[in-house]
GULUM-442638 format. One record per residue (C-alpha): x, y, z; residue in one letter. Coordinates in steps of 0.1 Angstrom, whole numbers, padded with zeros to 4 digits, always signed. Example, Ala and Ser with C-alpha at 12.3 -4.5 7.8 and 13.67 -1.06 7.14 Angstrom:
# GULUM-442638
+0123-0045+0078A/+0137-0011+0071S/
This chain:
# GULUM-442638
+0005-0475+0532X/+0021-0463+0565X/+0016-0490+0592X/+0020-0464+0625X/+0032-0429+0630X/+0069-0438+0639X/+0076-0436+0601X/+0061-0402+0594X/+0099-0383+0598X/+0106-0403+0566X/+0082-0380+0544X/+0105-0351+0538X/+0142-0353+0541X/+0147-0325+0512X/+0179-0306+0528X/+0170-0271+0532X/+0193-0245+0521X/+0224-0236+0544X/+0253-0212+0551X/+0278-0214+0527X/+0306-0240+0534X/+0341-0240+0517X/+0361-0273+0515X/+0390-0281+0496X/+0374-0295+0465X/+0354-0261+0463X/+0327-0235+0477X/+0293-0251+0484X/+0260-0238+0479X/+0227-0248+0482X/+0196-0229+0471X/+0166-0229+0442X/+0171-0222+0408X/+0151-0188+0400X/+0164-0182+0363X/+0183-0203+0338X/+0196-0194+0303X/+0210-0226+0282X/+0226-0206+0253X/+0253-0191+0276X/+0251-0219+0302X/+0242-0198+0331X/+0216-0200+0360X/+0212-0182+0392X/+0209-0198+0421X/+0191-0182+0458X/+0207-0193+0493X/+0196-0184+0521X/+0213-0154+0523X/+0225-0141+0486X/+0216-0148+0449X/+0251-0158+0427X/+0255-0159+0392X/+0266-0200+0387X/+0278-0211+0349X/+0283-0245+0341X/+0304-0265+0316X/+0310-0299+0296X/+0327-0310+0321X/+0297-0306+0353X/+0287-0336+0369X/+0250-0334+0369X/+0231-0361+0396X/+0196-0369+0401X/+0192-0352+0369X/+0195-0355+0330X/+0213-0327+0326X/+0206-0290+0323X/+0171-0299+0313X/+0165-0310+0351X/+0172-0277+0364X/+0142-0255+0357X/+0134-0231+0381X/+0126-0234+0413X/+0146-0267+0411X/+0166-0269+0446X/+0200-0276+0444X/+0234-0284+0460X/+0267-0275+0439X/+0299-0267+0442X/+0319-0243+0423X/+0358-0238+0415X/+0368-0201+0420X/+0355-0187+0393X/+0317-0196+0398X/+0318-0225+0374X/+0299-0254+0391X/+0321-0287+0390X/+0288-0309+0406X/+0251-0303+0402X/+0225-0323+0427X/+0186-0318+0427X/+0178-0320+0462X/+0149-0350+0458X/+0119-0356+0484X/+0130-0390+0503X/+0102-0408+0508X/+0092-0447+0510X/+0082-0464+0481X/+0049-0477+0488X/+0036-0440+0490X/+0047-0430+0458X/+0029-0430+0426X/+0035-0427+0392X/+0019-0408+0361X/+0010-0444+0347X/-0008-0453+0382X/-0031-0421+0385X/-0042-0424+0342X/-0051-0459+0352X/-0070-0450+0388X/-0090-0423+0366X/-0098-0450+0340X/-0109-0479+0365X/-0138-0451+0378X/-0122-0463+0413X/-0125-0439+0442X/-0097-0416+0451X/-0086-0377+0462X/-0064-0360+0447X/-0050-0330+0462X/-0029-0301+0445X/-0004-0286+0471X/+0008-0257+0449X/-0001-0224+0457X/-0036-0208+0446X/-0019-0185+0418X/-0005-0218+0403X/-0037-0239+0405X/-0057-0211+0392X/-0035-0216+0359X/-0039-0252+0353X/-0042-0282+0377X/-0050-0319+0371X/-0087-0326+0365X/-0109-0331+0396X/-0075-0324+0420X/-0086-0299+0453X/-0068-0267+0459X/-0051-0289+0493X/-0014-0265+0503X/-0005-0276+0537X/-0009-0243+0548X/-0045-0246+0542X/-0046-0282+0555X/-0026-0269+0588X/-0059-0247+0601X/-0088-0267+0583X/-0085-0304+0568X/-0123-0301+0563X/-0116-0303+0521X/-0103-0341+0525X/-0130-0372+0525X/-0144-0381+0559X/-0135-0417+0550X/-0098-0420+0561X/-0096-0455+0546X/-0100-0435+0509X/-0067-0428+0489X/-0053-0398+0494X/-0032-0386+0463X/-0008-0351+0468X/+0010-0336+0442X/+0029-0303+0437X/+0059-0284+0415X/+0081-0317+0411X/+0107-0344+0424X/+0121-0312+0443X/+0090-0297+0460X/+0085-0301+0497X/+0043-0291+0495X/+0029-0326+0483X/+0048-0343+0509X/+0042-0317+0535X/+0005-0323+0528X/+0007-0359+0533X/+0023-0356+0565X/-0006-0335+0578X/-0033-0360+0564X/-0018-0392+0575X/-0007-0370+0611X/-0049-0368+0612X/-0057-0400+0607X/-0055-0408+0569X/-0045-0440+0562X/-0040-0444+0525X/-0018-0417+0517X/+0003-0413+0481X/+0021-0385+0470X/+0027-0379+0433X/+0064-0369+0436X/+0073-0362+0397X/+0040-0340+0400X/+0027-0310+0378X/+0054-0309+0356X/+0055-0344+0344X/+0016-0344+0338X/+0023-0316+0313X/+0050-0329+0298X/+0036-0362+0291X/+0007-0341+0277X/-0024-0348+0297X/-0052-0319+0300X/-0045-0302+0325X/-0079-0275+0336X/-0090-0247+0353X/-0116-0233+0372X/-0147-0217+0350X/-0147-0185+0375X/-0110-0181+0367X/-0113-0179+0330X/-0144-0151+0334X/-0121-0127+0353X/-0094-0132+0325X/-0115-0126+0293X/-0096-0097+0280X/-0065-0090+0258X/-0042-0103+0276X/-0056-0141+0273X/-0065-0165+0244X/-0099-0183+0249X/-0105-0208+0220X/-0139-0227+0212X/-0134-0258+0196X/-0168-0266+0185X/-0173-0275+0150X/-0207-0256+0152X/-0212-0223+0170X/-0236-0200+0181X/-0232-0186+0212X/-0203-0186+0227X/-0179-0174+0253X/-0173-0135+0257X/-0139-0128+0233X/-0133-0166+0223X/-0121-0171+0189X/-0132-0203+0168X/-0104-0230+0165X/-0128-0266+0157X/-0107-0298+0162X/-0107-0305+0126X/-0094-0272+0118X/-0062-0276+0145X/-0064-0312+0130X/-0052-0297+0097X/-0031-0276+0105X/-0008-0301+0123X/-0014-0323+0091X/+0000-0299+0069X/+0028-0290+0089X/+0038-0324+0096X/+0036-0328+0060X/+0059-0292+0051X/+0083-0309+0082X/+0076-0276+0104X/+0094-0276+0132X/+0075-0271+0162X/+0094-0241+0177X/+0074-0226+0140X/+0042-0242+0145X/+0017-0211+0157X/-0019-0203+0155X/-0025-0171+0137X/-0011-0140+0150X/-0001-0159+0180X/+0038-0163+0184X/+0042-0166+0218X/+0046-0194+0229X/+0039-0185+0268X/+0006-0171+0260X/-0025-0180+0283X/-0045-0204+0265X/-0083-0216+0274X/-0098-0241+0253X/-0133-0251+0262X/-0164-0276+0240X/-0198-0289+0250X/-0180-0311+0272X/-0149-0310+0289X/-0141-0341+0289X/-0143-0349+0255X/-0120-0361+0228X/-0129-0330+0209X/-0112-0309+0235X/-0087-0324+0248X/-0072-0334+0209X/-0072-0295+0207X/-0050-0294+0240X/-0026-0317+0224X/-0020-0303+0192X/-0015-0270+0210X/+0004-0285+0233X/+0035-0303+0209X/+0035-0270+0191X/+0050-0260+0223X/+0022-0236+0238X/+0028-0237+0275X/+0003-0218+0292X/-0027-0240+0282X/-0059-0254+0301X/-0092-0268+0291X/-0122-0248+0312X/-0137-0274+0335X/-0171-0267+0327X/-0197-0273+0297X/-0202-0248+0279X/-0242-0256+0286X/-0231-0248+0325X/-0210-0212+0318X/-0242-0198+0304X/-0260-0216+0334X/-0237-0200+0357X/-0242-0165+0343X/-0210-0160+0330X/-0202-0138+0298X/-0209-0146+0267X/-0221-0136+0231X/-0246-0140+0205X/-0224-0124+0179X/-0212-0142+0152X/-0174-0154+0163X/-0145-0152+0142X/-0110-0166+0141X/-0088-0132+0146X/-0070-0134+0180X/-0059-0104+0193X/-0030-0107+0223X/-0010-0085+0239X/+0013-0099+0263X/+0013-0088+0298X/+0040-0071+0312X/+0061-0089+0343X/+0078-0069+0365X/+0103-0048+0349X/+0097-0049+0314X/+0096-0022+0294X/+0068-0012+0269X/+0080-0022+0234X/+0067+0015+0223X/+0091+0024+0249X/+0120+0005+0236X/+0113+0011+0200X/+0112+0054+0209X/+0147+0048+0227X/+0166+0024+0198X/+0150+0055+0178X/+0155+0084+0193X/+0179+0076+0221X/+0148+0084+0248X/+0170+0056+0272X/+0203+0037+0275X/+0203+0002+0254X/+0226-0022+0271X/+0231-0053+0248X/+0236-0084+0270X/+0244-0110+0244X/+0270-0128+0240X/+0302-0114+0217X/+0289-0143+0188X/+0255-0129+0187X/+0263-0096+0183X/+0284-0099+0153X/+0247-0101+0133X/+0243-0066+0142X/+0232-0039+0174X/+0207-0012+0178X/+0225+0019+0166X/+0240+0040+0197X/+0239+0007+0220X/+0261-0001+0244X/+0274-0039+0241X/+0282-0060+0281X/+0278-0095+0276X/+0254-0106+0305X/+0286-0133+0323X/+0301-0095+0324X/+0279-0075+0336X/+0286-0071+0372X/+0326-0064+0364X/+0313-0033+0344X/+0292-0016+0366X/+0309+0014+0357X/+0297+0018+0330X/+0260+0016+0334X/+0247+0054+0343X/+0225+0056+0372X/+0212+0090+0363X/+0197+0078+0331X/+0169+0053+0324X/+0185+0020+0312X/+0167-0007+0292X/+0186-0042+0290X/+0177-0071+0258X/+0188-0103+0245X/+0178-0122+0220X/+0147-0137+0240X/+0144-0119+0277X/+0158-0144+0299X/+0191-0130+0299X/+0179-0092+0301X/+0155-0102+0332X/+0184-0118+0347X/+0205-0090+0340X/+0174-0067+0353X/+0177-0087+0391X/+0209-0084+0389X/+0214-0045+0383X/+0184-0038+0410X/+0204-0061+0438X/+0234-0034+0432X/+0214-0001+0439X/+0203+0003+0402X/+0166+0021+0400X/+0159+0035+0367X/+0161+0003+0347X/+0138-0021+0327X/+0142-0047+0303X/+0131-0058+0270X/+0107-0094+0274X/+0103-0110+0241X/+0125-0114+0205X/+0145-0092+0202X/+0152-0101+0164X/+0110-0099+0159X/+0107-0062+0171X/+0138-0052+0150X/+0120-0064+0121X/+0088-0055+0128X/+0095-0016+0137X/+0125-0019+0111X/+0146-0004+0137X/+0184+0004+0124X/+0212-0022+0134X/
C-alpha cells in the first residue's frame, strides 16, 4: 500500500523509446517488437522514428527474459546490434514498481476463491478486452480513467487490482497512478498480466453483446451442454465429455498438440466462444482447457447463462444443432484471397515471391515463382516489379506479412501476401511445385 503521494513517480520507470545512439560496443535501439519469426531468428523492432529488420544468434545475451520466447510482440526492448543488424544484447524494458503493489497469478486465484472483496480493472484497449479479459475485470484504460474514474468503487479503502499486455506494458501501471493520484488507497497492479493468465490456462471471458455481433463465419461458437435444445444462433455442439474423449484418445495415440484439432478446424488462431448453463461451471471451463493445451488461442467462455442470452433477446435457434463447423478465416490487412493466390500459382494472374529460406525451398516452389529469402529481401528490390501485382508466402504467413510491411515502407503498392500454410493450400488445390 502507498503511504503518501511522494512515492507515486515510482509507478512507471519503463524507458520510453529514443534516438538512436552509437557507442563503441554497437548501435543502440530501443523500440516494441511488432513481428517475430523464430525459424529464421528474425524480429522487427519500431523506434521512434524507423522500423529495422534485427536477427539474432546463439550467441545473444537475452536479460529480463527466457530467451526468444520473451519477445512476443509488442514486447519493448533495448538492444544493440554489431554492423550487420545482428543483436549482441536483448533487454525487455520491465515496469519498475515497488513490491508491495504487485501481485501475482497465485494471489488473484486465491482473492477469487476467499469470496473477499476486490476490483479488478483491465487497462488494455476496448478491441482487446472485447476478445477475452479476466472474469468480472472492468474495461479501466487510463485514458478512460483520465476524464471519468466513475467505473472504480466509491470505497477507496477497497483493493484496487490493474492489469494489462505484460511485464512490459505501461497501461496497468498508468491506471494505478490515476486511482491512487484520486485517492485510492489500496492499489495493486498485476504486472505479468493478460498473457500469464492465458498461459497458465485460466478462463478468460467476454462480453455476451460481443459474441451476438460476431455470430457469423468468421467465428466458432461452441455449446458444451450435454443436452440441447435451443441454443445459440450458429453454435455447434462440442459437450465436455465429448472434448473429454477426444483428449483421451489423443493422449493415448501420443498426438502432439500442434495436431490436436476439432473437426474441420486447423487454425489454431481461430475465434473461439464456448458458452453452458452456467459460466462458471466446471463443465465450461474443462472445455476451455482442453481447447486451450491443443493450442487454440483465440478462446473465451461467454459471461452469461445461456438462461440470460435468451433473456436478453439475443439470437438463437430452435433447430436441431449439429457438430459441422464451418470457418473461414478473416482476412488482415494485406492478405490475399487464397482463390486469388491459387488463380496466380495457376495461371500466373500475379508475381509469387517465395520468402523462405534456401533449406525450405529445396522441398519444392510454385511453378514460375520467384525465390528471395525474406533476410534478403530489401538487397533485391530490383527485382520485385512495381507495375505488376505481387503476392509474397512462407511456410506459415509471418514471414510474408513481414515481408508485406516491409515492401509497402519502400513505395511498393500492388502487393499482398499469402496468411496461412502454405504446404496445406498446395495440397489442398494440388497446385504444381
Amino acid at each position: 500500500m502507498l503511504k503518501n503521494i511522494l512515492l507515486i513517480p515510482l509507478f512507471f520507470l519503463l524507458v520510453q523509446c529514443s534516438t538512436n545512439q552509437t557507442t563503441t560496443s554497437g548501435k543502440q535501439l530501443k523500440g516494441k517488437i511488432i513481428s517475430l519469426v523464430k525459424m529464421t531468428k528474425t524480429f522487427r523492432l519500431k523506434t521512434k522514428k524507423k522500423t529495422y529488420l534485427v536477427n539474432y544468434s546463439d550467441k545473444t545475451n537475452f536479460e529480463n527474459c527466457k530467451g526468444p520466447a520473451g519477445l512476443k510482440p509488442p514486447t519493448k526492448v533495448s538492444i544493440t546490434v554489431d554492423e550487420n543488424m545482428v543483436a549482441k544484447s536483448i533487454r525487455v524494458l520491465l515496469v519498475d514498481l515497488p513490491k508491495e503493489m504487485i501481485i501475482t497469478t497465485d494471489e488473484i486465484v486465491d482473492l477469487m476463491d476467499s469470496k473477499k472483496k476486490f476490483f479488478i480493472g483491465d487497462a488494455r484497449p476496448k478491441k482487446k478486452y472485447n476478445i477475452g479479459h479476466i472474469r468480472g475485470s472492468f474495461f479501466t484504460p487510463p485514458s478512460l480513467l483520465k476524464k471519468d474514474f466513475s467505473v472504480l468503487p466509491k470505497d477507496k479503502n477497497t483493493l484496487l487490482i490493474f492489469y494489462c499486455g505484460g511485464t512490459s506494458c505501461p497501461l496497468s501501471p498508468n491506471a494505478a497512478k490515476i486511482a491512487s493520484t484520486h485517492g485510492w488507497k489500496n492499489v495493486k497492479v498485476y504486472v505479468a498480466g493478460y498473457p500469464a493468465w492465458k498461459d497458465e490456462m485460466y478462463p478468460v471471458y467476454v462480453k455476451s453483446n460481443v459474441v451476438s455481433k460476431k455470430l457469423n463465419k468468421h467465428s466458432v461458437i461452441i455449446d458444451t451442454r450435454e443436452k440441447v435444445g435451443r441454443h445459440i444462433k450458429r453454435a455447434v455442439h462440442f459437450s465436455t465429455s465429448k472434448l473429454e474423449a477426444m483428449h483421451e484418445k489423443y493422449s493415448a495415440n501420443k498426438t502432439p498438440k500442434k495436431k490436436r484439432f476439432l473437426p474441420k478446424l486447423k487454425f489454431k488462431k481461430a475465434p473461439i466462444f464456448l458458452y453452458a448453463n452456467d459460466p462458471g461451471s466446471d463443465e465450461v471451463i474443462e472445455a476451455y482447457e482442453y481447447l486451450s493445451y491443443w493450442g487454440y488461442k483465440k478462446i473465451a467462455i461467454v459471461d452469461t447463462s445461456f438462461k440470460k442470452w435468451v433473456k436478453k433477446g439475443l439470437p438463437t435457434c430452435t433447430k436441431k444443432i449439429g457438430n459441422n463447423i464451418v470457418y473461414v478465416k478473416k482476412l488482415v490487412i494485406g492478405a490475399v484471397k487464397i482463390a486469388e493466390f491459387v488463380d496466380a500459382a495457376k495461371n500466373g494472374s500475379a508475381y509469387i515471391i517465395d520468402v523462405r529460406t534456401d533449406k525450405e525451398v529445396q522441398s519444392g516452389v510454385i511453378k514460375g515463382s520467384i525465390h528471395i529469402p525474406y533476410t534478403q529481401l530489401s538487397d533485391n528490390l530490383n527485382k520485385i516489379p512495381k507495375d505488376k501485382k505481387v503476392i509474397l508466402h512462407c511456410a506459415g504467413g509471418a514471414r510474408a506479412s513481414m515481408g508485406y510491411d516491409l515492401l509497402k515502407e519502400k513505395g511498393f503498392k500492388n502487393i499482398s501476401f499469402l496468411d496461412g500454410s502454405f504446404i496445406n493450400i498446395v495440397q489442398e488445390h494440388k497446385l504444381e511445385i
